[in-house]
Every structure is written in structure tokens, then in C-alpha cells.
N, C-alpha and C positions, 0 to 999 in steps of 0.2 A: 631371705627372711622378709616374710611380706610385714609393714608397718603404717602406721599413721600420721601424717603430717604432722600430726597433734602429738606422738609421741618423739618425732624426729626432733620439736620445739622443745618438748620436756627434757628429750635427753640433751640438748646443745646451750640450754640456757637460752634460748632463740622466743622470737615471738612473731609466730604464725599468722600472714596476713594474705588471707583466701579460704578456698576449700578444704575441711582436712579430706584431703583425698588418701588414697593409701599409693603406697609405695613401695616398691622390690627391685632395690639393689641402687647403686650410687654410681656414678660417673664424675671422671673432671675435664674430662673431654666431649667435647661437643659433637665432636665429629663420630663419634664412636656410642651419644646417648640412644639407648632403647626407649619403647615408650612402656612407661610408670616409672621410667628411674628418676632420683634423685640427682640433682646435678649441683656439682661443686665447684663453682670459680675458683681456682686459685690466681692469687699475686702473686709471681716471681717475674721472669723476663718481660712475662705481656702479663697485662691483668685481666685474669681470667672471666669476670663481668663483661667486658667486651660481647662474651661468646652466649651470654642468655637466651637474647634471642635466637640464635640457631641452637641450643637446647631446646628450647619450650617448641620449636617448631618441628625437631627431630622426635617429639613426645613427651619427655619431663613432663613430669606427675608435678613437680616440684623441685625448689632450687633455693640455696641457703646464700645470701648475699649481708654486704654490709651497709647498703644502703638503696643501690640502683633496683629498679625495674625492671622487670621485660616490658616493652613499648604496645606491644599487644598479649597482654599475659595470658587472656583465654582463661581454662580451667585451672592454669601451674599457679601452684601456691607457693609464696613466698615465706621463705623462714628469712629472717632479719637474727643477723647474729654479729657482737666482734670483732670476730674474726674466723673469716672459711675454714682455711689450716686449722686451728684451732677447735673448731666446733665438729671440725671432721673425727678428729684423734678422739674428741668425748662423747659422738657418735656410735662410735669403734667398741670402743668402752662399754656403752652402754647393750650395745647389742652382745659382743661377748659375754655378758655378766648373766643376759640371760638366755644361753646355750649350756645345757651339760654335756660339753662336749673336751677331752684335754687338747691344749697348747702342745706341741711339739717342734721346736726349734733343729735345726739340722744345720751346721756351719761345717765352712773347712778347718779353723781354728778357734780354740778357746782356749785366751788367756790363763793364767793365774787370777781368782778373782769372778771371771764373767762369766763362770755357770751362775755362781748369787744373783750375778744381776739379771742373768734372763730368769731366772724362777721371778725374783723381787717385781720383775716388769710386767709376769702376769704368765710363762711359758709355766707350763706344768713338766716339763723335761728337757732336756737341752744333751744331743748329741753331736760328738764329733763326727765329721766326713773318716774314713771310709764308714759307712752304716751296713751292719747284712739285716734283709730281710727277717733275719728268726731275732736280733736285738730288736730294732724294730717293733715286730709284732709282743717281744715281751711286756715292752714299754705301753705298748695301745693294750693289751690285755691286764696289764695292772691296774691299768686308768678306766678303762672298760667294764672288764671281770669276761667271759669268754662262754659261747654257748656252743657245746657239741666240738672241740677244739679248736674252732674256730673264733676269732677277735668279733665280738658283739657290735 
């Protein structure tokens, strides 16, 4: 999903200091960013700011932080947000919201209880492990509707 810097700030609560460039698809690893992705510092063991500049120099479009730079930013624009984690998950959000596409959740176990909550969290179906293909395809062709027998 190709996007706008300017819409990556809308949807994070962020405030966009650069180009709105666009951008397709997100990383939080630096070692692994393509160029026009999005890049996500996270804080946990190391803090993932550290790693901007070898983002914005592996290509990042742009990169969501909560306060640091990249030392030679170039074209990557900065979204100020926060919190990274955080602005990721309402990223997530916001891009699923505008997909018609259904959720389908697939576990080895589910509680008493945790089908509610994966519908309530946003899955449109929730199956237990073993799955056969023909369940499966019932589920995507309800959610779908089906052209020529086949899941649309």
C-alpha cells in the first residue's frame, strides 16, 4: 500500500518534518530496509533510533522517531511522534480501516472467551488449527461472495 508521508503523520497523530514523499511498506530493521519504506525505531533491548542512519542510507522514504535525526537526512522525512510502538499499531489501524479486505485469524488453540476477542480486536473470523482448505475457502467466500466457484 503505497502512501503519503502526510498521511502516515495523519494516521500516527505524528508531525511530518520533510518531504511528504510517498511510501510502500514499513520496516524496523535496518538491515533489512528497502528503498521508499518506512522505517520504525523501536525501544526494547537497543533503541532502535540508533539504526536511522543506516535506514535512510539503505533508502527510507521516511522514518517515524521521537525526537532524534538522521545526521544527514537527505530526502527521508521525518514523522515525530510519542511513541514508535505505538504510532506503529495506529499506523496498522489506520491502513487496515481502509482495505475491504477480511481479517482471518488461524491458531492452534482458542480459549473459552477468545473468539470474542479476536472478532472485538478487528479479525473478521477466527479458526482453530487443524483448518481444511474447503472451511477455509467457506470463510473467504462469505466474506468475499465468489465468482464462477471460485473465492473472488
Amino acid at each position: 500500500m503505497r502512501i503519503r508521508a502526510s498521511e502516515v503523520a495523519l494516521a500516527t497523530a505524528g508531525r511530518l518534518d520533510g518531504p511528504d514523499v510517498e511510501v510502500d511498506g514499513a520496516s524496523f530493521d535496518s538491515r533489512s530496509i528497502r528503498p521508499g519504506e518506512l522505517f520504525v525505531p523501536i525501544v526494547a533491548d537497543r533503541d532502535g533510533h540508533d539504526f536511522i542512519d543506516a535506514a535512510v542510507a539503505g533508502g527510507a522514504a521516511a522514518y517515524l522517531t521521537t525526537g532524534r535525526r538522521a545526521s544527514g537526512q537527505g530526502s527521508a522525512a521525518a514523522i515525530e511522534v510519542g511513541d514508535t510502538a505505538a504510532a506503529l499499531l495506529s499506523l496498522a489501524t489506520w491502513a487496515r480501516g481502509r482495505l475491504d479486505v477480511p481479517v482471518v485469524g488461524i491458531t492452534g488453540f482458542v480459549a473459552e472467551g477468545e473468539r470474542g476477542l479476536c472478532i472485538k480486536a478487528g479479525m473478521d473470523e477466527c479458526l482453530v488449527k487443524p483448518v481444511s482448505i474447503d472451511t477455509l475457502e467457506a470463510v473467504l467466500a462469505a466474506r468475499l461472495g465468489t465468482r464462477g466457484g471460485t473465492v473472488a
